[in-house]
TORFI-230102 format. One record per residue (C-alpha): residue in three letters; chain; x, y, z. Coordinates in Angstrom, 1 decimal. Layout:
BEGIN
@residu->ALA chaine->A x->X y->Y z->Z
...
This chain:
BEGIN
@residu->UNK chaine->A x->-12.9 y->10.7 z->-6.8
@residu->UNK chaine->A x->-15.8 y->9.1 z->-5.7
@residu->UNK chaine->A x->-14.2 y->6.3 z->-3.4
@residu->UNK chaine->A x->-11.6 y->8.4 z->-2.1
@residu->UNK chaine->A x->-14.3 y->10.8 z->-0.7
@residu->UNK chaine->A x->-16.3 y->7.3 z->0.6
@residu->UNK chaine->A x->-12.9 y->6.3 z->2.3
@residu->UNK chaine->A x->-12.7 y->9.9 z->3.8
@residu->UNK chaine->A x->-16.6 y->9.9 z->4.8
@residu->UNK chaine->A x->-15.4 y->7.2 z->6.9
@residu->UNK chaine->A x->-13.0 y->8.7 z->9.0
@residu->UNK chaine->A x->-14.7 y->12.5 z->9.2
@residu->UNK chaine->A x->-16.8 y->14.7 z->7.9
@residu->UNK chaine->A x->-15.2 y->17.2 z->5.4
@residu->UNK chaine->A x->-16.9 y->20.6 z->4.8
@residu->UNK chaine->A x->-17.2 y->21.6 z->0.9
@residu->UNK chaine->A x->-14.3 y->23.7 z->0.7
@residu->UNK chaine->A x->-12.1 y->21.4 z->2.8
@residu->UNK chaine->A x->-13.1 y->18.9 z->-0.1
@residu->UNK chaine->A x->-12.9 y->20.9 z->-3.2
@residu->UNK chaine->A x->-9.2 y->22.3 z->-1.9
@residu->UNK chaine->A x->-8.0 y->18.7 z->-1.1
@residu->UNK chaine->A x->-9.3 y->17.4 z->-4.7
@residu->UNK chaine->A x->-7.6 y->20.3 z->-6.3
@residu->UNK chaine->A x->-4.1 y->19.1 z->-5.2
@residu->UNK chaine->A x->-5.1 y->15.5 z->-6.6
@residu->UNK chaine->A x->-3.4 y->13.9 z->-9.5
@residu->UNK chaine->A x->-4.1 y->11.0 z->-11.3
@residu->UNK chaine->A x->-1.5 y->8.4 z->-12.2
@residu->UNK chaine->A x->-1.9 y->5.5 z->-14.7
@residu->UNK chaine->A x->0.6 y->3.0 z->-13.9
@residu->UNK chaine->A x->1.2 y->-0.2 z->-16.2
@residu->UNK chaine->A x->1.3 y->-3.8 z->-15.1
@residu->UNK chaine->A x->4.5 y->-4.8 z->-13.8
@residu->UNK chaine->A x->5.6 y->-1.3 z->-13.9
@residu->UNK chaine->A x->7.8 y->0.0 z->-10.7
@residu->UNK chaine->A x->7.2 y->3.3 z->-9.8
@residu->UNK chaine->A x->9.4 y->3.9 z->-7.0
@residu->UNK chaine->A x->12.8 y->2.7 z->-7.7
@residu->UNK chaine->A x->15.3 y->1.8 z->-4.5
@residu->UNK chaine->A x->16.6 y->5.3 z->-3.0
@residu->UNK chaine->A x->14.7 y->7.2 z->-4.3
@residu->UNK chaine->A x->12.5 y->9.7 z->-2.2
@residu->UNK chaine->A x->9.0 y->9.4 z->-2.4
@residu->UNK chaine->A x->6.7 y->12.3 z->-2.9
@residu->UNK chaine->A x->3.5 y->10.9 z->-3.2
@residu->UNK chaine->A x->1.0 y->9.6 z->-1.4
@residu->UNK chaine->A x->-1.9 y->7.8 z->-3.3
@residu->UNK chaine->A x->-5.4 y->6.1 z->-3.1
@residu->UNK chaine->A x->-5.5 y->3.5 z->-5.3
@residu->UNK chaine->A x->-8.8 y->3.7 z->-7.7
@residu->UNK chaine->A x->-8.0 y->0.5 z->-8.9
@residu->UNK chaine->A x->-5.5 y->-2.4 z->-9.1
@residu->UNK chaine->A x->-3.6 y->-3.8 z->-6.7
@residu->UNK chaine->A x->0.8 y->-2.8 z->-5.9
@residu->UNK chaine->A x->3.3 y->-4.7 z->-4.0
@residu->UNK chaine->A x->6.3 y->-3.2 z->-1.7
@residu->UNK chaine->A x->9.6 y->-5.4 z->-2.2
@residu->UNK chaine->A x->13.4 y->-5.3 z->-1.3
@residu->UNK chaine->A x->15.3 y->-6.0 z->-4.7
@residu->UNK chaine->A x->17.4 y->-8.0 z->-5.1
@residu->UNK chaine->A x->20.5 y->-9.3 z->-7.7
@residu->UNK chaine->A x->18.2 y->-12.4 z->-8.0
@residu->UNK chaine->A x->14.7 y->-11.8 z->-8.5
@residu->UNK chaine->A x->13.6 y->-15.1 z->-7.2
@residu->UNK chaine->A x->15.5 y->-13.6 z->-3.7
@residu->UNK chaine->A x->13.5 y->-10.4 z->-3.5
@residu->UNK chaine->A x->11.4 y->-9.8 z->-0.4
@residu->UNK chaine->A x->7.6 y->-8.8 z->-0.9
@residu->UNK chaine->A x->6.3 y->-7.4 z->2.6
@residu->UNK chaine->A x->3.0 y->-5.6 z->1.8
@residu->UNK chaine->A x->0.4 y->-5.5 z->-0.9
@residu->UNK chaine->A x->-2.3 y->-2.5 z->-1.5
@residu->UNK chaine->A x->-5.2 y->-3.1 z->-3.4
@residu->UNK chaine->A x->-8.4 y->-0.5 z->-4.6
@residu->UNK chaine->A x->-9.7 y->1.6 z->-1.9
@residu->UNK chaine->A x->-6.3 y->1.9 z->-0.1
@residu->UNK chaine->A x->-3.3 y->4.1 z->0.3
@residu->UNK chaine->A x->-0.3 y->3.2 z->-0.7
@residu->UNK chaine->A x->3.7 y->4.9 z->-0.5
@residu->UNK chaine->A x->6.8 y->4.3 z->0.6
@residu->UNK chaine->A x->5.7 y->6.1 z->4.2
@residu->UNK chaine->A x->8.8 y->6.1 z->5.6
@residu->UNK chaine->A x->10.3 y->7.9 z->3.1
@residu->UNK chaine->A x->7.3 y->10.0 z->2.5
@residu->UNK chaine->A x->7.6 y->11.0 z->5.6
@residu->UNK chaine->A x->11.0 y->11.6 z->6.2
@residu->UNK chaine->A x->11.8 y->12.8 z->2.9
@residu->UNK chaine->A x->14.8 y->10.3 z->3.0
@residu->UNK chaine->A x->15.7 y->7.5 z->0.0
@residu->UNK chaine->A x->13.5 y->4.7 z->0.4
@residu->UNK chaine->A x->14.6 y->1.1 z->1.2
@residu->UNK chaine->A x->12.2 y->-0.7 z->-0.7
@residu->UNK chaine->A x->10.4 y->-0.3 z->-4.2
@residu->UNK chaine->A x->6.7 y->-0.1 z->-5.5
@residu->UNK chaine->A x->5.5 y->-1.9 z->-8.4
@residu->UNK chaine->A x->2.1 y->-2.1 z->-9.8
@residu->UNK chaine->A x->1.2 y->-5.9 z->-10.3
@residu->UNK chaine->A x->-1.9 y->-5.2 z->-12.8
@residu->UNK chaine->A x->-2.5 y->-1.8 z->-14.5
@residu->UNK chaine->A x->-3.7 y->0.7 z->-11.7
@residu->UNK chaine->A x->-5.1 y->3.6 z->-11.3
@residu->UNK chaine->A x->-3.9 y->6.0 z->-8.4
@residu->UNK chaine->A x->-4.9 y->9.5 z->-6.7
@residu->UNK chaine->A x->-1.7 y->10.9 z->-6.1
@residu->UNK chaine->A x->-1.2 y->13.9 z->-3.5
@residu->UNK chaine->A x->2.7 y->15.8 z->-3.6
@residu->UNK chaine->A x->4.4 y->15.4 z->0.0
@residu->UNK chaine->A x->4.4 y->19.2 z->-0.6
@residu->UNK chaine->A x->0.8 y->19.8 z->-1.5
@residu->UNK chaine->A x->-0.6 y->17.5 z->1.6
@residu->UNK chaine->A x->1.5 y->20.4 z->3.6
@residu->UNK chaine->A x->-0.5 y->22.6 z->2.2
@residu->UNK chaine->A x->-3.5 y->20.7 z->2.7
@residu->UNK chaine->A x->-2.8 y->20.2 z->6.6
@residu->UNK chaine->A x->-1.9 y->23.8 z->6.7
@residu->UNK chaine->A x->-5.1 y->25.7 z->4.7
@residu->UNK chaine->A x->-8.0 y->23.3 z->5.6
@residu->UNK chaine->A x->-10.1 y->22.6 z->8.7
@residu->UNK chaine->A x->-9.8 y->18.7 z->8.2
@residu->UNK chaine->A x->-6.6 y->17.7 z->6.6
@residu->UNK chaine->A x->-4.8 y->17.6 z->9.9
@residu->UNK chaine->A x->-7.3 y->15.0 z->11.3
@residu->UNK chaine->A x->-7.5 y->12.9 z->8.2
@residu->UNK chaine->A x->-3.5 y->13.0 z->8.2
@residu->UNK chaine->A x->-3.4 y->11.7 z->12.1
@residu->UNK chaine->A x->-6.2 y->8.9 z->11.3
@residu->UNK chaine->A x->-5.1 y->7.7 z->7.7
@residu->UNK chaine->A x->-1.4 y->7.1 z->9.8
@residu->UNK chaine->A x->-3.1 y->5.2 z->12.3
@residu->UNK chaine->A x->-4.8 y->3.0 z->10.2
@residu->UNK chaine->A x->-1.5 y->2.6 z->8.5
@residu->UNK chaine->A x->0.4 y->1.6 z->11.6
@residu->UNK chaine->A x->-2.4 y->-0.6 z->13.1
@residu->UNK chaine->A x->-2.0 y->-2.7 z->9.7
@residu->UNK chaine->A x->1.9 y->-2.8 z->10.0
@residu->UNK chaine->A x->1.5 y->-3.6 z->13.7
@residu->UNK chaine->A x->-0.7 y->-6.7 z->12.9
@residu->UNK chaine->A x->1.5 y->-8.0 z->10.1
@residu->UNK chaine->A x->4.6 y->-7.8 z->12.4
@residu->UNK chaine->A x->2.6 y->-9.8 z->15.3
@residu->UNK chaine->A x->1.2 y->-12.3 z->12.2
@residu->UNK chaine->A x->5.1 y->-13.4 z->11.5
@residu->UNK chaine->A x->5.9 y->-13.6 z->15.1
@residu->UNK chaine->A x->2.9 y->-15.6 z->16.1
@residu->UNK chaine->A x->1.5 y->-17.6 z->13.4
@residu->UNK chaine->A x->3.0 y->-20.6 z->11.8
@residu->UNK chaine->A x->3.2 y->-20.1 z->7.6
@residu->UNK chaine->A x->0.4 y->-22.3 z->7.1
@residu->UNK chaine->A x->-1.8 y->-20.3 z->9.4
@residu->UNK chaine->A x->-0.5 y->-16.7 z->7.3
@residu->UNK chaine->A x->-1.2 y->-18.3 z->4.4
@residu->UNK chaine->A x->-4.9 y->-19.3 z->5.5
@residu->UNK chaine->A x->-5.5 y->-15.8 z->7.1
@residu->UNK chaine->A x->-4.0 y->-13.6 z->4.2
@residu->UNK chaine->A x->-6.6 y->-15.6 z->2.4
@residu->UNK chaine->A x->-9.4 y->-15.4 z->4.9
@residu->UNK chaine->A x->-8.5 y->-11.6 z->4.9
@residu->UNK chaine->A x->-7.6 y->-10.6 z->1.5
@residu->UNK chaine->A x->-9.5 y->-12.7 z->-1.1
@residu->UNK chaine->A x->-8.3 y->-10.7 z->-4.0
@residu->UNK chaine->A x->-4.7 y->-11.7 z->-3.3
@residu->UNK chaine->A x->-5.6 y->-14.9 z->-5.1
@residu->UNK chaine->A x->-6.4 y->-13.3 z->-8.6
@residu->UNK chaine->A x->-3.7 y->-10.7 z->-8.6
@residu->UNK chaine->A x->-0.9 y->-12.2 z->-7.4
@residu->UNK chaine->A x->1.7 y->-14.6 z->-8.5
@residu->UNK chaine->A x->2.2 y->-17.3 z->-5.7
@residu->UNK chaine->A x->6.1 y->-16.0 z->-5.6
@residu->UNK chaine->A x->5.3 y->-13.0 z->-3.8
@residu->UNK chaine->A x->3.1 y->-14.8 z->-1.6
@residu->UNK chaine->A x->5.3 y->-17.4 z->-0.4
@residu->UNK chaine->A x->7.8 y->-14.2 z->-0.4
@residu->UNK chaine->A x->5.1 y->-11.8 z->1.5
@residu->UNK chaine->A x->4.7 y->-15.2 z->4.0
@residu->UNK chaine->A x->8.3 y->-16.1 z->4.6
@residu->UNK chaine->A x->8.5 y->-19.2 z->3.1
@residu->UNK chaine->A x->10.1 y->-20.3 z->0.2
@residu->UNK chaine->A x->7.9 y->-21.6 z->-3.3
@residu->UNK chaine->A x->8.5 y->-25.1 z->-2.0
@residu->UNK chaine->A x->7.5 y->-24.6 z->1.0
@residu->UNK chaine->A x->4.1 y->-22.8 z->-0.2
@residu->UNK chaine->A x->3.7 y->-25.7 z->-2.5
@residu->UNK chaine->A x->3.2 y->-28.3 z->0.3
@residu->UNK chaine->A x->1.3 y->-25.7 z->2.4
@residu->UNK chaine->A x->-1.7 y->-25.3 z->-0.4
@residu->UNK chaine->A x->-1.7 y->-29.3 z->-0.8
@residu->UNK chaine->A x->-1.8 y->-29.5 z->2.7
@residu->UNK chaine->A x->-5.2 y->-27.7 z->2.3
């Protein structure tokens, strides 16, 4: 609970009963390595700060060296299928844990609650979905502007951990290039 409230600290200041109603509607999830948790069309009801571990949003596909991988989360961020969290509609896309992790889980229900019976939760809401769309926004303008070698040497630059955690499929998949075409990039550097 502790780094979700140092996430939160960040954004506002949340009185003690804003806190201790928010933290009451928390659940924790353990999810397994490798493990999907939201299948294709299905609706997502959670929302969750990951503890720990790191997840990966992908488009399935009848060949698994064809899926599409278009966003990681690691510890100390959110991570949900937002779209459909939001809309309440079947997602497009899955989520799959890619080492065991450890989530805080909030019910698409129960943040309603939270917007509607604290002081705070409204704010939070507004700012959590900026940051959200400022990281989308920047990933979009990455694969318009950037060659693959230069997404490959700021995914790096930006997210360090990316190296430990994940195979280089979904990286050459997260940066649009085939596992060839990664291959020559990394002896390039």
């Amino acid at each position: 609970m502790e780094q979700i409230k140092a996430y939160l600290d960040q954004i506002a200041t949340i009185s003690q009963e804003d806190w201790d109603y928010f933290t009451s509607k928390l659940q924790r999830r353990e999810i397994k390595k490798k493990a999907i948790f939201l299948e294709l069309n299905a609706i997502e009801n959670h929302i969750s700060f990951i503890e720990s571990g790191a997840v990966r949003l992908f488009i399935p596909k009848d060949n698994p060296d064809k899926e599409i991988t278009f966003g990681f989360s690691f510890k100390n961020e959110f991570i949900s299928a937002y779209d459909s969290f939001l809309t309440q509609q079947p997602s497009a896309y899955q989520l799959q844990a890619l080492t065991d992790t450890t989530l805080l889980s909030i019910t698409y229900n129960d943040l309603q609650l939270v917007y509607n019976h604290t002081h705070i939760g409204n704010l939070i809401g507004r700012l959590t979905a900026e940051r959200l769309f400022i990281l989308k926004s920047k990933r979009e303008q990455n694969l318009l502007n950037l060659t693959a070698e230069e997404r490959y040497i700021k995914l790096f630059k930006d997210r360090p951990e990316v190296l430990k955690d994940i195979p280089l499929k979904y990286i050459g998949s997260y940066i649009g290039v085939t596992a060839q075409a990664l291959s020559r990039i990394r002896k390039r550097i």
